[in-house]
C-alpha positions in Angstrom: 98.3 55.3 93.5 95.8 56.4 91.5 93.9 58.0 94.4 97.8 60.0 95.2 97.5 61.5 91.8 93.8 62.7 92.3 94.9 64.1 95.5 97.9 66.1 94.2 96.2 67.4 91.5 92.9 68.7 93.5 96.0 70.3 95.9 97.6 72.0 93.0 94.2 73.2 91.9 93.7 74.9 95.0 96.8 76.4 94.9 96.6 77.8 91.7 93.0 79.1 92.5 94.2 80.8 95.7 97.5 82.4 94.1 95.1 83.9 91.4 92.7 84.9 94.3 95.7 86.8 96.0 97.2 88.3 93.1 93.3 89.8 92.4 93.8 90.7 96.1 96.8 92.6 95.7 96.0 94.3 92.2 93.0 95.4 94.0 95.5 97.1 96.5 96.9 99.1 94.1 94.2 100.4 92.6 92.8 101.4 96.1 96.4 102.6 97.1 96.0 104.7 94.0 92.6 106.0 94.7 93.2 107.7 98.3 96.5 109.2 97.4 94.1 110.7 94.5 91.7 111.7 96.7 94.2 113.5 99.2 95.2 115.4 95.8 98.3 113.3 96.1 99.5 112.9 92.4 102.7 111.9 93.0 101.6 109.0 95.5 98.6 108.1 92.9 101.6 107.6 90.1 103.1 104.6 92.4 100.6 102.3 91.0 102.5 103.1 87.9 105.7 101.4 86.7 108.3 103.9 87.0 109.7 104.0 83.3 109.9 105.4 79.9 108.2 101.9 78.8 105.0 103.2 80.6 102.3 103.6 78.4 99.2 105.6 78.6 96.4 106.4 76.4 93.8 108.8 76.9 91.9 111.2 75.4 94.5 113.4 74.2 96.6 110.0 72.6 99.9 108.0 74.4 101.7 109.4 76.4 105.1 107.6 76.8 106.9 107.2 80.7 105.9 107.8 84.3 107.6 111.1 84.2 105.7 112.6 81.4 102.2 110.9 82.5 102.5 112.9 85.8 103.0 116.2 84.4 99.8 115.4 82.3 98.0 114.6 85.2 99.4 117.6 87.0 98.5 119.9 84.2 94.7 118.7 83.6 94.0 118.4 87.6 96.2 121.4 89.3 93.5 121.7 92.6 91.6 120.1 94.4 88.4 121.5 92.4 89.6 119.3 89.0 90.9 115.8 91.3 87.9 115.7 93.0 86.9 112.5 94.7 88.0 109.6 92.5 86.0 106.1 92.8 86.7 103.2 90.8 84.1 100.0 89.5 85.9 96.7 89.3 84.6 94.7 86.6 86.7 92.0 85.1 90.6 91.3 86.7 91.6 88.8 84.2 95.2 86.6 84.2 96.6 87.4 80.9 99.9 85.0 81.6 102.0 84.8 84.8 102.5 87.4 86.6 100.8 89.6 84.1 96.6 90.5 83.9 94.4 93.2 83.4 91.5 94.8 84.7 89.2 96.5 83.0 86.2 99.2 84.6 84.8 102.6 85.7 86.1 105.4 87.2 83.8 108.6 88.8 85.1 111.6 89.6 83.1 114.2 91.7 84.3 117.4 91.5 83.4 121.2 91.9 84.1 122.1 87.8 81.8 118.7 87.1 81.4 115.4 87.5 83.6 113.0 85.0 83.0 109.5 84.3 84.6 106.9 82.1 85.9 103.8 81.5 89.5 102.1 81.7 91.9 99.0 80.4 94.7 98.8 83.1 97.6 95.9 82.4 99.6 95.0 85.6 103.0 93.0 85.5 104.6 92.2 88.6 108.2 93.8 88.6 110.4 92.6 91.6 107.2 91.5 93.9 105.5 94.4 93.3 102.0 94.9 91.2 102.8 97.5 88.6 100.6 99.5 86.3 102.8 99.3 82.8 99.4 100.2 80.2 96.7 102.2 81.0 93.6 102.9 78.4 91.6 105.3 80.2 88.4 107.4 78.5 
């Protein structure tokens, strides 16, 4: 009996270890999703990593901004060509479960561009909303 036990619980351990190595996975995705629609100067397509909502929260340089809708016109205002979007490349370096279905990441982001190069740093918190990896906070400076 005793050896049953031991064998379930290794077996759930796995489990749990690979559905946190698959949600990593898939967070990953979006951010990568994210970056080539960037990189194609693809706003719109970048904003999918984003949860489509007035609950949206983003926090940058110039304070919150509140919802998906007005977060893209910000972007679309402070990158209007291809000279300001540049070519965007991210550093992974912690993707951390905060609860189920819930983390966040934290890293880098590089931008080379024609007007100059930009680099910071970023807090990202993803909840998954109807299967799908979401974006819903985003600290980015």
């Amino acid at each position: 009996m005793k050896k049953l036990a031991l064998l379930f619980l290794l077996l759930s351990l796995t489990s749990f270890a690979q559905t946190e190595a698959e949600d990593r996975k898939a967070i990953t995705a979006v951010l990568k999703m994210q970056q080539d629609a960037w990189n194609k100067g693809d706003l719109e397509g970048f904003m999918q990593g984003y949860i489509k909502s007035d609950s949206l929260k983003f926090y940058g340089s110039r304070g919150i901004t509140n919802g998906w809708q007005n977060t893209l016109d910000n972007y679309k205002k402070g990158y209007p060509t291809k000279a300001e979007t540049g070519n965007l490349s991210f550093t992974i370096d912690a993707i951390t479960k905060i609860e189920e279905g819930a983390y966040y990441m934290m890293g880098q982001f590089h931008l080379v561009r024609d007007v100059g190069n930009a680099n910071g740093v970023f807090l990202i918190i993803f909840r998954k909303i109807e299967g799908e990896w979401k974006v819903i906070a985003d600290l980015s400076c």
